[in-house]
KOLVOSE-879421 format. One line per field, with one value per residue (C-alpha): residue in three letters; x, y, z. Coordinates in steps of 0.05 Angstrom, whole numbers, plus 5000, padded with zeros to 4 digits. Each point is the difference from the previous one (the first is absolute). Layout:
// KOLVOSE-879421
residu: [ALA  ...]
xx: [X  ...]
yy: [Y  ...]
zz: [Z  ...]
// end
This chain:
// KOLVOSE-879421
residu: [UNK  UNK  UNK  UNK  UNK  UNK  UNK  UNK  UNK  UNK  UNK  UNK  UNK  UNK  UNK  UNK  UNK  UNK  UNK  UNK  UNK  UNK  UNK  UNK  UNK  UNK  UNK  UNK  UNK  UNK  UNK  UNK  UNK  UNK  UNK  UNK  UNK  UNK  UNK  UNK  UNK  UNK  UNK  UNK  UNK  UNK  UNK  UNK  UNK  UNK  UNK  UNK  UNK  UNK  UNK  UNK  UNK  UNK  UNK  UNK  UNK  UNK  UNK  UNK  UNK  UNK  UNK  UNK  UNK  UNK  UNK  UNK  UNK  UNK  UNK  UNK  UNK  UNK  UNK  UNK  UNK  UNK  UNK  UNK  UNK  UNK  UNK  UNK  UNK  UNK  UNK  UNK  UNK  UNK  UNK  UNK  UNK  UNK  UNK  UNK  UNK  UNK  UNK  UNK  UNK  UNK  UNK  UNK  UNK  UNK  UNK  UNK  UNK  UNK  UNK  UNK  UNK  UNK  UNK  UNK  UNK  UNK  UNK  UNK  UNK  UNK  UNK  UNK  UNK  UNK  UNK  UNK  UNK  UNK  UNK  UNK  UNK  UNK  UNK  UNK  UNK  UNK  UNK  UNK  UNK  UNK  UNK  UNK  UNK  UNK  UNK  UNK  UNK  UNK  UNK  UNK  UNK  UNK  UNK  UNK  UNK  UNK  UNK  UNK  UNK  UNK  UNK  UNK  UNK  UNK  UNK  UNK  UNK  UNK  UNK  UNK  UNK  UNK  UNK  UNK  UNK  UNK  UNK  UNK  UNK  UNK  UNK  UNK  UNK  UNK  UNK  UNK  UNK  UNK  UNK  UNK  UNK  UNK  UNK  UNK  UNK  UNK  UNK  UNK  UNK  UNK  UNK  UNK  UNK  UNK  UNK  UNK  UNK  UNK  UNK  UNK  UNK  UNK  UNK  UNK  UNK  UNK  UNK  UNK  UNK  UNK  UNK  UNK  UNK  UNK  UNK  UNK  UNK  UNK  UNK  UNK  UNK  UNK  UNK  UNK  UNK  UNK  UNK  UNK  UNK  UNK  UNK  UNK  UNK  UNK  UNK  UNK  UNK  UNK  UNK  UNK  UNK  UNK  UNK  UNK  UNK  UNK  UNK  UNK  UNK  UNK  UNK  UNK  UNK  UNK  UNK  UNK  UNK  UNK  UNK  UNK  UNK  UNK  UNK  UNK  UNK  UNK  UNK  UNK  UNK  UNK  UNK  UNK  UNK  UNK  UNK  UNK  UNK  UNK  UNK  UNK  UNK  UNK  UNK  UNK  UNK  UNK  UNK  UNK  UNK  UNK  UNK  UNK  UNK  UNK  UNK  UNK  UNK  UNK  UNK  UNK  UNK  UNK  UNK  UNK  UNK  UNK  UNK  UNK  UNK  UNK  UNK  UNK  UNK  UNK  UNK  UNK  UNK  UNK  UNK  UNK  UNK  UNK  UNK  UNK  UNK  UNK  UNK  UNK  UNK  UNK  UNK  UNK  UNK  UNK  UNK  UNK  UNK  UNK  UNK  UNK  UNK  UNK  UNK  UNK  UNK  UNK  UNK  UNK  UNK  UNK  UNK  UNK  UNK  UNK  UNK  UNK  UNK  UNK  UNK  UNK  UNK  UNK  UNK  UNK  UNK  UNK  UNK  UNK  UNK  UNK  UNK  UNK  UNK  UNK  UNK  UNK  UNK  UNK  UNK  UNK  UNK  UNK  UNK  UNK  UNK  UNK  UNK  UNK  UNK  UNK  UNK  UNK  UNK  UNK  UNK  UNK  UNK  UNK  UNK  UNK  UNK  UNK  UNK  UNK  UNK  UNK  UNK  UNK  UNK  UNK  UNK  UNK  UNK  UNK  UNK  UNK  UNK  UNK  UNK  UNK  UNK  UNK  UNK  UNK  UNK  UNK  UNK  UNK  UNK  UNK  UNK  UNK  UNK  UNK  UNK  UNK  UNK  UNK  UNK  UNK  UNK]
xx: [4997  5042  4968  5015  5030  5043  5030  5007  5037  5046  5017  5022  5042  5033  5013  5012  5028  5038  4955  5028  4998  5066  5011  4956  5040  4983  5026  5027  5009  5064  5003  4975  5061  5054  5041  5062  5027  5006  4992  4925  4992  5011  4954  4948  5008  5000  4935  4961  5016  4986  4936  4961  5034  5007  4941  5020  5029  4939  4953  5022  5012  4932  4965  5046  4967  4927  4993  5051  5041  5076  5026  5080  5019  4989  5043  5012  5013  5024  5003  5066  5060  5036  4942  4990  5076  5017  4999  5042  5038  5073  5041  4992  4996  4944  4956  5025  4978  4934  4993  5031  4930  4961  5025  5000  4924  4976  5020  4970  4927  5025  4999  5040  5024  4993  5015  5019  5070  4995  5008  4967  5044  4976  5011  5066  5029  5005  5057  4955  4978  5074  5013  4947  5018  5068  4982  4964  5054  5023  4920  4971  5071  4973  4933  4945  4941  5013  4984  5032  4974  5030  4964  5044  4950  4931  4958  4993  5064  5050  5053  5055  5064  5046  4945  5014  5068  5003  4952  5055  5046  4948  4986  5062  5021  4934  5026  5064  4964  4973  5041  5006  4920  5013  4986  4928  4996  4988  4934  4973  5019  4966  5003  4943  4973  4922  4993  4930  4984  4957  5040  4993  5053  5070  5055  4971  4943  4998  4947  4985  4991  4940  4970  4955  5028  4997  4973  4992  5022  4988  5052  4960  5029  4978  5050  4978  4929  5008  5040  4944  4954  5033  5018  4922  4980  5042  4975  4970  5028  5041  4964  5002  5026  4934  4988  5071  4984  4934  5027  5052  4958  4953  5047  5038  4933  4982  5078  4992  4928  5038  5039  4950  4971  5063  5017  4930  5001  5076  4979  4941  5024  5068  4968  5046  4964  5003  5057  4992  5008  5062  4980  5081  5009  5050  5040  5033  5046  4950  4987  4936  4997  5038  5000  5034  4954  4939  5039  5020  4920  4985  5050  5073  5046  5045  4998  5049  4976  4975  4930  5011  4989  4941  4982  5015  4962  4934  5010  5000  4966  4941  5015  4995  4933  4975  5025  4966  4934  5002  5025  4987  5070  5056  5070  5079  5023  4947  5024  5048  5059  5071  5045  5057  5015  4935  4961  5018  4986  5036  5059  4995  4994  5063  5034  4972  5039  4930  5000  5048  5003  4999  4929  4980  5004  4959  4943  5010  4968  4933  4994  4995  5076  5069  5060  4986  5040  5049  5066  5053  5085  5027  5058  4952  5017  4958  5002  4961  4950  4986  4995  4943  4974  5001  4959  4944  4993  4986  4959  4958  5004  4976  4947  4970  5000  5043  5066  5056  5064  5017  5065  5045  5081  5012  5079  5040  4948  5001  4955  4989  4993  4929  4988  4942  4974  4942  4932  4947  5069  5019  5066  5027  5056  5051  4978  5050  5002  5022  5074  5006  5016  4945  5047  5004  4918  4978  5064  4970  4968  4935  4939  4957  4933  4928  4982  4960  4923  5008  4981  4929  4974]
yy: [2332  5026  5035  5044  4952  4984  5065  5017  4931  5015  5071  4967  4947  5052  5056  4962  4924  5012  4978  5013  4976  4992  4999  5017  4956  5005  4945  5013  4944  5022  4950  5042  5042  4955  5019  4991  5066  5018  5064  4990  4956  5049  5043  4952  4990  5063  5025  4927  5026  5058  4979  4964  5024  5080  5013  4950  5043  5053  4945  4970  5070  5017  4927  5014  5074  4983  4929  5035  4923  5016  4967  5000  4977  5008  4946  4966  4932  4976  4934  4967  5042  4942  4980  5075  5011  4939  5023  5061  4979  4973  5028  5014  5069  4998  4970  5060  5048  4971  5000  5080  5015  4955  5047  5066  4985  4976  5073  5035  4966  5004  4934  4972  4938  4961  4923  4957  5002  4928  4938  4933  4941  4946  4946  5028  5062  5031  5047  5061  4975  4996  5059  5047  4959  5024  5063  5011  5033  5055  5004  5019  5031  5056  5002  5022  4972  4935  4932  4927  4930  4933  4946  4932  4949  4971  4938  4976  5016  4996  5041  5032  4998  5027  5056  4998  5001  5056  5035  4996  5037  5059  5017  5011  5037  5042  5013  5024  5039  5042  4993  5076  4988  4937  4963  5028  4970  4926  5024  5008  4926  4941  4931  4953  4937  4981  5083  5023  5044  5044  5015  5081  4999  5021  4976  4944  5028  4989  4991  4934  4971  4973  5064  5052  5052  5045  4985  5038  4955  5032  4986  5013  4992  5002  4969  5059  4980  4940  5013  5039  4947  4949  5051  5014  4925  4980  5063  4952  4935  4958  4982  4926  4973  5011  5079  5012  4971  5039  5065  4993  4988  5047  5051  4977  5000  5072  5017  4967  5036  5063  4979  4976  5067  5038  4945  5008  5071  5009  4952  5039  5075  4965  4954  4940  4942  4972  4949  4968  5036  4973  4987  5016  5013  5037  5037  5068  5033  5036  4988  4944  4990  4938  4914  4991  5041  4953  4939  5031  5010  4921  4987  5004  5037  5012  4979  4936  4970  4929  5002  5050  4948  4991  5069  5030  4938  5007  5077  4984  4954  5052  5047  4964  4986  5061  5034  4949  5007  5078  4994  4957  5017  4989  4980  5030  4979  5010  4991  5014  5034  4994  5048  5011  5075  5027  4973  5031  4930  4956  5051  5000  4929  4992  5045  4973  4927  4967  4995  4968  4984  4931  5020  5040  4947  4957  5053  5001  4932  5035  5070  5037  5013  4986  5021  5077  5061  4974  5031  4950  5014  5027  4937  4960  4946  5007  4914  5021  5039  4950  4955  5040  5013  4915  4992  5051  4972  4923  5027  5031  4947  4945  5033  5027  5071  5063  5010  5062  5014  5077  5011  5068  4972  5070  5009  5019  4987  4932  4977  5049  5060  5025  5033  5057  4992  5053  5011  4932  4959  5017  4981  4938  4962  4957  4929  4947  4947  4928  4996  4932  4987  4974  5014  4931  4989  5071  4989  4944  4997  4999  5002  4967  4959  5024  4960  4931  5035  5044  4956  5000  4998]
zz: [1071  5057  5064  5047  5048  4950  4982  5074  5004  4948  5011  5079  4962  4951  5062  5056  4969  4951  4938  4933  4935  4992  4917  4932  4955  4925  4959  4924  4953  4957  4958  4942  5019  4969  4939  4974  5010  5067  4995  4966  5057  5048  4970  4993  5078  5019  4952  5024  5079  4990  4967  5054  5067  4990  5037  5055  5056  4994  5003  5065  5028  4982  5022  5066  5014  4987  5035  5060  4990  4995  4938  5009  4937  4920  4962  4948  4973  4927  4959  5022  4960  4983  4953  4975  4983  4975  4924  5005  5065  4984  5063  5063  4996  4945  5065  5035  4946  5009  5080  4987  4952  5050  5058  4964  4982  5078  5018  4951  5015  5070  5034  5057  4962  4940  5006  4938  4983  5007  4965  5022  4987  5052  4956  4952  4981  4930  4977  5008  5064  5026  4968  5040  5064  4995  4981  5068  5046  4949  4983  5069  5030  4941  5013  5052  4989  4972  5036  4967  5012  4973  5009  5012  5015  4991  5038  4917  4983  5059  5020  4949  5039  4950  5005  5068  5002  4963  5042  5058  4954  4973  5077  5025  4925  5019  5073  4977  4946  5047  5063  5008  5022  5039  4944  4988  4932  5022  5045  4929  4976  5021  4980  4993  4994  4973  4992  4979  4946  5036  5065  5002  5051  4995  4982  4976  4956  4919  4951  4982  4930  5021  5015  4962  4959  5066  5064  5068  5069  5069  5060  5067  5059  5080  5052  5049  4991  5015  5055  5027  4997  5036  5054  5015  4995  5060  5036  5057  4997  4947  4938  4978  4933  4971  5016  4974  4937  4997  5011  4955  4943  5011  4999  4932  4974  5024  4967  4935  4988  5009  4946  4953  5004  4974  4952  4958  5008  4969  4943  4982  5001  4965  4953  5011  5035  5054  5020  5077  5069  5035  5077  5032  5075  4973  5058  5001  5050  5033  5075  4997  4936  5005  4986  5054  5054  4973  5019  5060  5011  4982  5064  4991  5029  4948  4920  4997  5073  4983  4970  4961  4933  5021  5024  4935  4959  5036  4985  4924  4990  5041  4950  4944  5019  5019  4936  4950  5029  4986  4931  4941  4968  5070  4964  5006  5050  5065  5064  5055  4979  5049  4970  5056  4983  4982  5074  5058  5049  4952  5011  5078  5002  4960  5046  5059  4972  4997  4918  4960  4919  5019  5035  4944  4951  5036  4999  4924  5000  5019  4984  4934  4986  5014  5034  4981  5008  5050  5000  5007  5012  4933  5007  4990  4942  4941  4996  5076  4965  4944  5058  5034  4932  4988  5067  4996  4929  5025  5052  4941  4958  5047  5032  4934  5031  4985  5032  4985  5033  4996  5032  5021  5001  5023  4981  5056  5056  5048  5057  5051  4957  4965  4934  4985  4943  5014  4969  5008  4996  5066  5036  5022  5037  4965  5013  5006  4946  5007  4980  4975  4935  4950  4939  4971  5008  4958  4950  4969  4931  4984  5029  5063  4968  5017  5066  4981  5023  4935  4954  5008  4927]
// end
């Protein structure tokens, strides 16, 4: 039962900190959906979407307005494509066909995105699998709301590098796809490695196989709370180690209850059940409601000054336990997101020279994602790309974690210019890239083997 206290807590953390849940996310299984005639598969996708999720956007709206927590976005996520379309599929543009119905159908329910125009080939691809890979820059340079994951690698499996290689080429083809929007396209493509099936955030966001027919994940997020939290506990002197830790989870756990409460409530006035609650310091442009203002809080003057590992590892690993002990059912993702574009610190410190890729790599080992939304010189190579791709991938596969490398090549932009992409993606600067060549390495055949601590049967 929650008290007054409570409320009047919440209501501070939603008016004054920035609290929101960030995404409803209803997952559709569309496996039912697959035919081999493409245009009954269509249909089937668009009367199985329309289904379960055309009462979505009210719902939220209507959760949002009586419990006076801003809900930002509806969405959507389906049963990887590539599995769907493989029947009917036998072009490229068949997969485009699709991701058109797919996109047409997210905007008449009314959601912000739908994620799963994606095919998961961590181990090897199949010819509908490399068929809807390369059908991804004409797919999303001709739609709106659509969001595409490939997944390249696995801890089990190891890493696909002729999926990554190929990767390299589908970004830039996706940058120059929509260069007239400084290459929006490729903030809706992300690349993974170990990806869950429940993630409810975008772009990487797709129903899993091993999922319920539908299912409804929550997204909360509260940087700004957090924020706000640490700010008041060094008030009158500098907390220890122990205090920090405290605080931190004790705030995640105040966040993810928030988010249990929206989560049963959308299942039960939609009548899908209930998936997990992702836990995601996930940042947005606004001023304070940022990643990089918390680590500034823990003590560093800028993200990228040494410590910062370990900053941002005590800060998720705090999270993660704050989160579980308010909810039986924490999965995605949950944790600290470090998306360049879409947190004001992460940009200033960028700016400011104090954060680098190289930097931001090593803060993959720890936190929830990769090297995310960072806009990069549209020269770049794409053998570079597969390259950073090939990296975030180990760093996955090794640690047993998720790790995702969502890249802007912006064409005809280089270092020392920025790009707005506007809305919760934000703007960002064109980071430099390492220029030496890694062409031989990601050219060869094949794939890396899962790391020797997977076998554990």
């Amino acid at each position: 039962m929650i008290n007054i206290s409570e409320v009047i807590e919440t209501n501070q953390m939603v008016e004054q900190e920035h609290l929101d849940v960030r995404t409803i996310t209803m997952g559709i299984n569309l496996m039912d959906c697959a035919d081999q005639n493409i245009d009954v598969c269509c249909h089937k996708i668009h009367e199985k979407i329309l289904k379960y999720a055309k009462d979505l956007v009210k719902t939220g709206e209507d959760i949002s307005r009586q419990f006076g927590i801003p809900i930002v976005n509806k969405r959507i996520s389906v049963t990887p494509i590539s599995m769907v379309g493989s029947a009917c599929c036998k072009s490229n543009d068949d997969y485009v066909t699709i991701c058109k119905t797919l996109d047409n159908t997210a905007k008449e329910v009314g959601v912000n995105f739908l994620g799963g125009f994606s095919a998961i080939v961590a181990k090897g691809m199949t010819p509908t699998d490399e068929l809807l890979i390369k059908a991804i820059p004409l797919a999303l340079a001709n739609t709106d709301a659509i969001c595409a994951s490939v997944v390249v690698g696995a801890t089990k499996t190891g890493i696909n590098m002729d999926a990554v290689r190929l990767m390299g080429n589908i970004i830039k083809q996706t940058a120059e796809a929509t260069k007239e929007r400084d290459s929006l396209a490729c903030a809706k493509l992300v690349v993974l490695c170990n990806a869950p099936d429940d993630n409810p955030f975008m772009a990487g966001a797709f129903h899993g196989v091993s999922e319920k027919d539908a299912i409804i994940n929550v997204g909360v997020s509260g940087p700004g709370v957090v924020k706000y939290a640490l700010e008041q506990m060094d008030l009158k002197q500098t907390a220890n180690f122990e205090t920090l830790c405290e605080t931190i989870k004790r705030t995640a756990f105040k966040i993810t209850r928030v988010g249990q409460l929206v989560a049963q409530e959308a299942s039960k006035r939609l009548n899908v059940d209930f998936g997990i609650i992702d836990l995601s310091l996930a940042p947005t442009p606004a001023i304070g409601d940022s990643v990089a203002d918390i680590l500034k809080c823990i003590g560093l003057e800028q993200p990228g000054a040494p410590g910062t590992t370990a900053a941002l590892a005590l800060l998720n690993d705090q999270v993660k336990k704050g989160g579980v002990m308010a909810s039986s059912y924490v999965g995605g993702l949950s944790g600290a997101f470090i998306p360049v574009s879409e947190d004001q610190g992460m940009i200033e410190a960028v700016e400011a020279g104090a954060l680098t890729i190289e930097k931001l790599e090593a803060m993959t080992c720890v936190c929830s994602v990769g090297l995310d939304m960072i806009a990069i010189p549209g020269d770049t190579k794409p053998q570079t790309i597969a390259g950073l791709i090939a990296d975030e991938a180990a760093i996955g596969m090794v640690n047993q974690k998720t790790t995702a490398v969502r890249v802007i090549p912006v064409v005809g932009k280089t270092v020392g210019q920025a790009v707005e992409f506007g809305g919760l993606l934000g703007y960002a600067p064109i980071m430099p890239v390492n220029s030496f060549d890694c062409s031989k390495f990601v050219e060869r055949c094949g794939r890396i083997p899962a790391p020797i601590h997977s076998f554990k049967n």
